[in-house]
PDB file with SEQRES, HELIX, SHEET and CRYST1 records, atoms N, CA, C and O in Angstrom:
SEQRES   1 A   50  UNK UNK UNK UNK UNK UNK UNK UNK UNK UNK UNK UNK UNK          
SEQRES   2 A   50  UNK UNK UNK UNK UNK UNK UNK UNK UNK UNK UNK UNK UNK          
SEQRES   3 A   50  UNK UNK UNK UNK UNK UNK UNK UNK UNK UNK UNK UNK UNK          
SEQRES   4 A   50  UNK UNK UNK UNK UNK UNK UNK UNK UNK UNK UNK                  
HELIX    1 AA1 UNK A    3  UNK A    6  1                                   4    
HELIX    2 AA2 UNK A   14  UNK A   31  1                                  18    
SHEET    1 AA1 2 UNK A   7  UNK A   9  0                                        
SHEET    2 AA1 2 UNK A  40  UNK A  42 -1                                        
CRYST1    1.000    1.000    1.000  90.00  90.00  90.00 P 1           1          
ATOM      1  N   UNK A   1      76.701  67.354  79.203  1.00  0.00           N  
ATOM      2  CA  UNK A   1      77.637  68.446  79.361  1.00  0.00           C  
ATOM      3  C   UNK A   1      77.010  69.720  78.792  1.00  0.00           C  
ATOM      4  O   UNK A   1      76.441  69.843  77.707  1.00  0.00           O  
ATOM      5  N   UNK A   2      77.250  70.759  79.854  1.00  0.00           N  
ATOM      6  CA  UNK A   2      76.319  72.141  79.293  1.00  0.00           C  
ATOM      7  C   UNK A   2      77.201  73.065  78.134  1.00  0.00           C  
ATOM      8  O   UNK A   2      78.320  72.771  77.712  1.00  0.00           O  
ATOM      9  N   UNK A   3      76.626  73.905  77.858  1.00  0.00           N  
ATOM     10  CA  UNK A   3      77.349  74.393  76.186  1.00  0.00           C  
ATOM     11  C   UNK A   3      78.468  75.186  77.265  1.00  0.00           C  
ATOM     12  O   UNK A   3      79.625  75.022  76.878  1.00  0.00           O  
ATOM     13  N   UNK A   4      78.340  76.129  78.718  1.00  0.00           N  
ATOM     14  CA  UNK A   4      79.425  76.457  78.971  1.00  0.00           C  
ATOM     15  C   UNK A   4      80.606  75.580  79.305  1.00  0.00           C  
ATOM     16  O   UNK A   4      81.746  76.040  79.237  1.00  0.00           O  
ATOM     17  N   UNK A   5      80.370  74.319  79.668  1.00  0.00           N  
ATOM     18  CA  UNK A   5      81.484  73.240  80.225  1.00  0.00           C  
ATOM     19  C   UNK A   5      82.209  73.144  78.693  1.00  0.00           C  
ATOM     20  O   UNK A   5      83.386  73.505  78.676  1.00  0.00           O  
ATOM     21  N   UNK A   6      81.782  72.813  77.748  1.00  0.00           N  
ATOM     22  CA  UNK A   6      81.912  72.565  76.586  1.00  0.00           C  
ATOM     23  C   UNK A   6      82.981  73.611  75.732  1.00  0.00           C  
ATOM     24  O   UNK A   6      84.045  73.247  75.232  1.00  0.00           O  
ATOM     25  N   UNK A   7      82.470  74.879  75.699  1.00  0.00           N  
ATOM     26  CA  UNK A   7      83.029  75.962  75.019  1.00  0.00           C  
ATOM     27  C   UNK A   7      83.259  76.826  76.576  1.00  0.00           C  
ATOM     28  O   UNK A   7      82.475  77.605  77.117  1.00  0.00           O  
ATOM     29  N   UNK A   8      84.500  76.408  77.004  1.00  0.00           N  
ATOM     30  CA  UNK A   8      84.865  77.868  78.125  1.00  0.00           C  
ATOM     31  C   UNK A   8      85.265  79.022  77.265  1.00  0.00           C  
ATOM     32  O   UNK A   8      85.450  78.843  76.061  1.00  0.00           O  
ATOM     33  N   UNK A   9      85.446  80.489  77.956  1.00  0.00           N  
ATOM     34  CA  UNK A   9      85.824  81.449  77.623  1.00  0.00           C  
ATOM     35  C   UNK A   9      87.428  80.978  77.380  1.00  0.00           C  
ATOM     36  O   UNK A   9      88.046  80.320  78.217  1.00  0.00           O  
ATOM     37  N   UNK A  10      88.024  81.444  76.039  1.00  0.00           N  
ATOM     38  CA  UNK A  10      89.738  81.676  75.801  1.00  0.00           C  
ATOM     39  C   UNK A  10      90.266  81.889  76.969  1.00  0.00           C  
ATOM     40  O   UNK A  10      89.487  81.502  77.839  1.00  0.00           O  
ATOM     41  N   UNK A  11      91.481  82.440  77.510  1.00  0.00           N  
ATOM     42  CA  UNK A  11      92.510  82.434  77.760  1.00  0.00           C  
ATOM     43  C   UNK A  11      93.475  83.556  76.886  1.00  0.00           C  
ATOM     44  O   UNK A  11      94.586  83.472  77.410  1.00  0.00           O  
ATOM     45  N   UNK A  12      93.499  83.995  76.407  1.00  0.00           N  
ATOM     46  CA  UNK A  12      93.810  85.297  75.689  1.00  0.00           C  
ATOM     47  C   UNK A  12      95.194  86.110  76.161  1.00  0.00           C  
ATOM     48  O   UNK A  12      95.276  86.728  77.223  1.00  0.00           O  
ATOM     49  N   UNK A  13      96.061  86.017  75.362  1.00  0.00           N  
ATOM     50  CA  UNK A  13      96.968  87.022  76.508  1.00  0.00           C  
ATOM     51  C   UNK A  13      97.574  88.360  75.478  1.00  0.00           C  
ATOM     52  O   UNK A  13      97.038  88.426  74.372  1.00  0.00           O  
ATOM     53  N   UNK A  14      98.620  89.377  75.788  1.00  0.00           N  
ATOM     54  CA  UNK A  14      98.975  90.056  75.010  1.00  0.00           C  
ATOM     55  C   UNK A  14      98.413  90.170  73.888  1.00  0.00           C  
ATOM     56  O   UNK A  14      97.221  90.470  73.955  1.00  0.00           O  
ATOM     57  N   UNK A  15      98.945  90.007  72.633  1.00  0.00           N  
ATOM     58  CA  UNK A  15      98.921  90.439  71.094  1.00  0.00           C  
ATOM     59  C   UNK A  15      97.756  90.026  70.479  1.00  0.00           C  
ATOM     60  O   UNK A  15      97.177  90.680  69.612  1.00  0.00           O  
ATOM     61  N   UNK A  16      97.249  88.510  71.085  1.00  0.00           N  
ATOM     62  CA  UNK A  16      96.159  87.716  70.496  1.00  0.00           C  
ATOM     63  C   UNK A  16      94.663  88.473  71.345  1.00  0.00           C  
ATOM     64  O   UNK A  16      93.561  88.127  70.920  1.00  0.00           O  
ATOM     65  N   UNK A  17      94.734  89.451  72.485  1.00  0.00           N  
ATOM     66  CA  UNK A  17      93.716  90.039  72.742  1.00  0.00           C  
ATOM     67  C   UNK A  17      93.738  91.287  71.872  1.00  0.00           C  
ATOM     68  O   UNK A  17      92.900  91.728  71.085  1.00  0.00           O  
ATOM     69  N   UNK A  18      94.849  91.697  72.211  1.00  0.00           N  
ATOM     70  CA  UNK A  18      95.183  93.117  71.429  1.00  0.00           C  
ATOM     71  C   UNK A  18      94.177  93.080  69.488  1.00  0.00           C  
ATOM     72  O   UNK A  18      93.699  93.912  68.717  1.00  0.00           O  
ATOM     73  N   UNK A  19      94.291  92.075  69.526  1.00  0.00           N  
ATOM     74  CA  UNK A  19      93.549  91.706  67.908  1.00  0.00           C  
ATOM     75  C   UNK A  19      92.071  91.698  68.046  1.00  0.00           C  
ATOM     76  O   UNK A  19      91.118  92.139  67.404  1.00  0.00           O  
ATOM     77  N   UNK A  20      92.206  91.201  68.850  1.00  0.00           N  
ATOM     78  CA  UNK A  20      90.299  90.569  69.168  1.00  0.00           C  
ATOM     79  C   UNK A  20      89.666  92.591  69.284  1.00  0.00           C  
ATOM     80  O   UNK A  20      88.856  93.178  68.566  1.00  0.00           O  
ATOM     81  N   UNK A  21      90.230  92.951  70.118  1.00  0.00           N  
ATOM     82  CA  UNK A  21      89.945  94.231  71.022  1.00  0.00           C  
ATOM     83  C   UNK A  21      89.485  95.364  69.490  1.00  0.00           C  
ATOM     84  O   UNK A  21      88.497  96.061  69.261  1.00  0.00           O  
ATOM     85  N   UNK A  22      91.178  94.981  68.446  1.00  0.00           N  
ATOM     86  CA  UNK A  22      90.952  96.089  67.124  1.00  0.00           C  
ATOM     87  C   UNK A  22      89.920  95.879  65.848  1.00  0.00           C  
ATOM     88  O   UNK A  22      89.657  96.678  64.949  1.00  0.00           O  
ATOM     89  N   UNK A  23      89.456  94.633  66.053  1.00  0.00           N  
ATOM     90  CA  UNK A  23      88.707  93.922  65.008  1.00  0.00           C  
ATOM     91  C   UNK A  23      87.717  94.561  65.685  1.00  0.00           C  
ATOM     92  O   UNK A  23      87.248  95.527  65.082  1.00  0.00           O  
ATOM     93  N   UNK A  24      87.087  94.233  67.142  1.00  0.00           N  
ATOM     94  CA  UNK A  24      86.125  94.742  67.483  1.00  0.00           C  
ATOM     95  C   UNK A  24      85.597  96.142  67.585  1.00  0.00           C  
ATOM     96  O   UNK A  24      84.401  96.427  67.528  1.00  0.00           O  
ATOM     97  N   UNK A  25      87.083  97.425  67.819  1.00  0.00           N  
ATOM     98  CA  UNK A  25      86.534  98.415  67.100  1.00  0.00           C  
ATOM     99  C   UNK A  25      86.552  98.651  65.497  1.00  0.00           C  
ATOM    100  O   UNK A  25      85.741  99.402  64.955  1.00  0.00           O  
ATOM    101  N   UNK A  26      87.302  98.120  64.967  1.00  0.00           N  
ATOM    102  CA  UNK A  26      86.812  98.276  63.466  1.00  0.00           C  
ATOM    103  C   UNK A  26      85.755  98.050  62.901  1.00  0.00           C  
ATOM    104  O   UNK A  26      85.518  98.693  61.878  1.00  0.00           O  
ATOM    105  N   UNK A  27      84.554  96.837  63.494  1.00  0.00           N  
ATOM    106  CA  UNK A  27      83.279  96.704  63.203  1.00  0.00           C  
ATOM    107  C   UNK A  27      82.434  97.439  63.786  1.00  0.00           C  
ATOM    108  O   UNK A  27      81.379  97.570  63.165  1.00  0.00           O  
ATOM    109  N   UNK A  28      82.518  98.009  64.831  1.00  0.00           N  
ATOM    110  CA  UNK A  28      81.759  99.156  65.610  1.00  0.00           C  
ATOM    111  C   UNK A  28      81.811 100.765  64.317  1.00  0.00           C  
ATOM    112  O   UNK A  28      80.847 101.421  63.921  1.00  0.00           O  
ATOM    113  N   UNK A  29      83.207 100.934  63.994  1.00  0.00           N  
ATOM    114  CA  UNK A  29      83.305 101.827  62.765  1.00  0.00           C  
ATOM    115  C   UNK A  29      82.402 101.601  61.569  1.00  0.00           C  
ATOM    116  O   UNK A  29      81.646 102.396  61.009  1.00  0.00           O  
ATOM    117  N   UNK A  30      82.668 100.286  61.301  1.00  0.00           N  
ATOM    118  CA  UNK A  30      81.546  99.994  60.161  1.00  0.00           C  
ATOM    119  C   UNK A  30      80.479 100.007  60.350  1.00  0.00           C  
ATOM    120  O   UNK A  30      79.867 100.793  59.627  1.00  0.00           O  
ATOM    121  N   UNK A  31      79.800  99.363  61.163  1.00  0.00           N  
ATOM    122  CA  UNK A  31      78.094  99.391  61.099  1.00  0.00           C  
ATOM    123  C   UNK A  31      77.719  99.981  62.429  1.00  0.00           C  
ATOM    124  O   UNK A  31      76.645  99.646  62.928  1.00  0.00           O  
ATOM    125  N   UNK A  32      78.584 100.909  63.106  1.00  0.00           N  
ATOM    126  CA  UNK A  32      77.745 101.999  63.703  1.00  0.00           C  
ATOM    127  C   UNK A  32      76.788 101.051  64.764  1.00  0.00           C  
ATOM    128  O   UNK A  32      75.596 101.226  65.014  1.00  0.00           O  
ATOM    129  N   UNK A  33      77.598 100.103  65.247  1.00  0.00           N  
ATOM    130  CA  UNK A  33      76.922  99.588  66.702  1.00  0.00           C  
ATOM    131  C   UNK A  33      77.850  98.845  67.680  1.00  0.00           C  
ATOM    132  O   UNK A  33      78.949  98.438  67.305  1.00  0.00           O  
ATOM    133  N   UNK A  34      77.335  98.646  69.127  1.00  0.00           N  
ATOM    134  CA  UNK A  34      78.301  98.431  69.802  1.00  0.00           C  
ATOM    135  C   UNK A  34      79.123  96.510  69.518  1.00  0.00           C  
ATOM    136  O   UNK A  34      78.582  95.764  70.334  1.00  0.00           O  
ATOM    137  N   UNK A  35      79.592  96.159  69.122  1.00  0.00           N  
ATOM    138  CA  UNK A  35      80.265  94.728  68.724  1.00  0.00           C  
ATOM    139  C   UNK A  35      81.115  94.172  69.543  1.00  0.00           C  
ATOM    140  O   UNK A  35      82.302  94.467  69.398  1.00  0.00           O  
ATOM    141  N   UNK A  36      80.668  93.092  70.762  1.00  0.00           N  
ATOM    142  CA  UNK A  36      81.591  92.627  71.110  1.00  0.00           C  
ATOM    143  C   UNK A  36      81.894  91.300  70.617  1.00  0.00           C  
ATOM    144  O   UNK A  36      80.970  90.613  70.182  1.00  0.00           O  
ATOM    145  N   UNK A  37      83.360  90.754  70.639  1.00  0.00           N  
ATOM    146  CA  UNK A  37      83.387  89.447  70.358  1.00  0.00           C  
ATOM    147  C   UNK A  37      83.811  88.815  71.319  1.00  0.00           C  
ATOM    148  O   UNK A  37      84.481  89.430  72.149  1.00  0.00           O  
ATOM    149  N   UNK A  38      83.620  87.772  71.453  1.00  0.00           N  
ATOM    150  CA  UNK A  38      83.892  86.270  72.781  1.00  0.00           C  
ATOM    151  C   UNK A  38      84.655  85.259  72.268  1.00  0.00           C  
ATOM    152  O   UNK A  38      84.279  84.598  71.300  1.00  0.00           O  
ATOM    153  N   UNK A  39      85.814  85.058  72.896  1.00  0.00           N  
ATOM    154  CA  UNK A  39      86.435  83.886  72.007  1.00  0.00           C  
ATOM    155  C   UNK A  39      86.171  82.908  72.922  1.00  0.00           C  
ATOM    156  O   UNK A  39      86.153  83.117  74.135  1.00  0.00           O  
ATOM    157  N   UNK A  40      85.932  81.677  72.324  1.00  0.00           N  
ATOM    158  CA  UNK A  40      85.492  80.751  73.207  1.00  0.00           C  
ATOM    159  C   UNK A  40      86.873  79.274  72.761  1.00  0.00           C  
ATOM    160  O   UNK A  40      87.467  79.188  71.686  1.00  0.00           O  
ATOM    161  N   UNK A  41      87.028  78.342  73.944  1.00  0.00           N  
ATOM    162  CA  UNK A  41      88.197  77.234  73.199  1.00  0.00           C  
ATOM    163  C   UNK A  41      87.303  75.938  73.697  1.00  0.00           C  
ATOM    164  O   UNK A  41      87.092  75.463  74.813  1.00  0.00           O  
ATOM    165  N   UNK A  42      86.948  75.645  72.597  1.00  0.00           N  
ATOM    166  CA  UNK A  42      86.545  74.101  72.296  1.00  0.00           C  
ATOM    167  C   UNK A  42      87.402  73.357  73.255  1.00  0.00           C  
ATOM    168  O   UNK A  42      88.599  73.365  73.544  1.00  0.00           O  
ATOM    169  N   UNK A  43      85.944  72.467  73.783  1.00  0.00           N  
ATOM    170  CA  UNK A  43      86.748  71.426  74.835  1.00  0.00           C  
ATOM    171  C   UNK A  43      87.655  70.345  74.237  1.00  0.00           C  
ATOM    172  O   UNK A  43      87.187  70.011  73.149  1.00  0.00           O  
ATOM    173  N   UNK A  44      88.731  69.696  74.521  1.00  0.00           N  
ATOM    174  CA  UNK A  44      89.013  68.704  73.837  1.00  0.00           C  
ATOM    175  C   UNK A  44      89.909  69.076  72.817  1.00  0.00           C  
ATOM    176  O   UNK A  44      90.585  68.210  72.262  1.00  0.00           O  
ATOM    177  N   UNK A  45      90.005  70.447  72.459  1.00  0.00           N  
ATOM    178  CA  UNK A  45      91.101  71.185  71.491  1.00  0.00           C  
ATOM    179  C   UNK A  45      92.171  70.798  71.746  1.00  0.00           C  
ATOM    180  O   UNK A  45      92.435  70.701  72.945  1.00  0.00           O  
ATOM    181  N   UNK A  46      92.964  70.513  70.992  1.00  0.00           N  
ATOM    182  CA  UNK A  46      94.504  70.378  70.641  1.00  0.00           C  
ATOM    183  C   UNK A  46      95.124  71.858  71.302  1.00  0.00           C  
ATOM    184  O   UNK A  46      94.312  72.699  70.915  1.00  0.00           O  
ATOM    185  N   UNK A  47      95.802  72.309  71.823  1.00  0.00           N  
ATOM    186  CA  UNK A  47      96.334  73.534  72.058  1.00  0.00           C  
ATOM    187  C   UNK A  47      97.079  73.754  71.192  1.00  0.00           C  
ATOM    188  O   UNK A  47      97.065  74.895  70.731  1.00  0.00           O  
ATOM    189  N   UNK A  48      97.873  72.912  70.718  1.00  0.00           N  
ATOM    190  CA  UNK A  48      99.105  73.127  69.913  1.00  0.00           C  
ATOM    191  C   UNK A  48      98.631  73.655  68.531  1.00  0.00           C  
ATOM    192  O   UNK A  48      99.515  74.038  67.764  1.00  0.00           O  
ATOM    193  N   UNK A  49      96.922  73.741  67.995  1.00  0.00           N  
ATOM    194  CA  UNK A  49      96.392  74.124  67.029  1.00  0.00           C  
ATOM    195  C   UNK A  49      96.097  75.420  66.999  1.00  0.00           C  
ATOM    196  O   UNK A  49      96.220  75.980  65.910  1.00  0.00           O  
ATOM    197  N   UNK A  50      95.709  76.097  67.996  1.00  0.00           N  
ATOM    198  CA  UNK A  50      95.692  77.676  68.702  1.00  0.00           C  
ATOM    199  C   UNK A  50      96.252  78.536  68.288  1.00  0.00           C  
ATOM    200  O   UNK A  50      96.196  79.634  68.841  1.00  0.00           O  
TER     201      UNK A  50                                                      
END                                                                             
C-alpha cells in the first residue's frame, strides 16, 4: 500500500479548515515564509476520534 492510499488528504469542512487556513497565516507572520499545511487522515482511523 502506497503512503498516498495510506494517508489520503482530510476532508475538512467549515471551522476545522478555517483553523488550519489561520495557523497557517500566523506562521508565515513568524518566520517570514510561505507555510502551507496538509492535513492528512490515517487509514483505518476511528472517525469518531477526529
Amino acid at each position: 500500500m502506497s503512503v498516498y492510499e495510506r494517508f489520503p488528504v482530510a476532508d475538512l469542512q467549515g471551522k476545522q479548515l478555517d483553523k488550519i487556513q489561520s495557523l497557517e497565516k500566523e506562521l508565515r507572520q513568524e518566520i517570514g515564509e510561505n507555510i502551507v499545511l496538509i492535513a492528512y487522515d490515517e487509514e483505518g482511523r476511528n472517525e469518531s476520534n477526529a
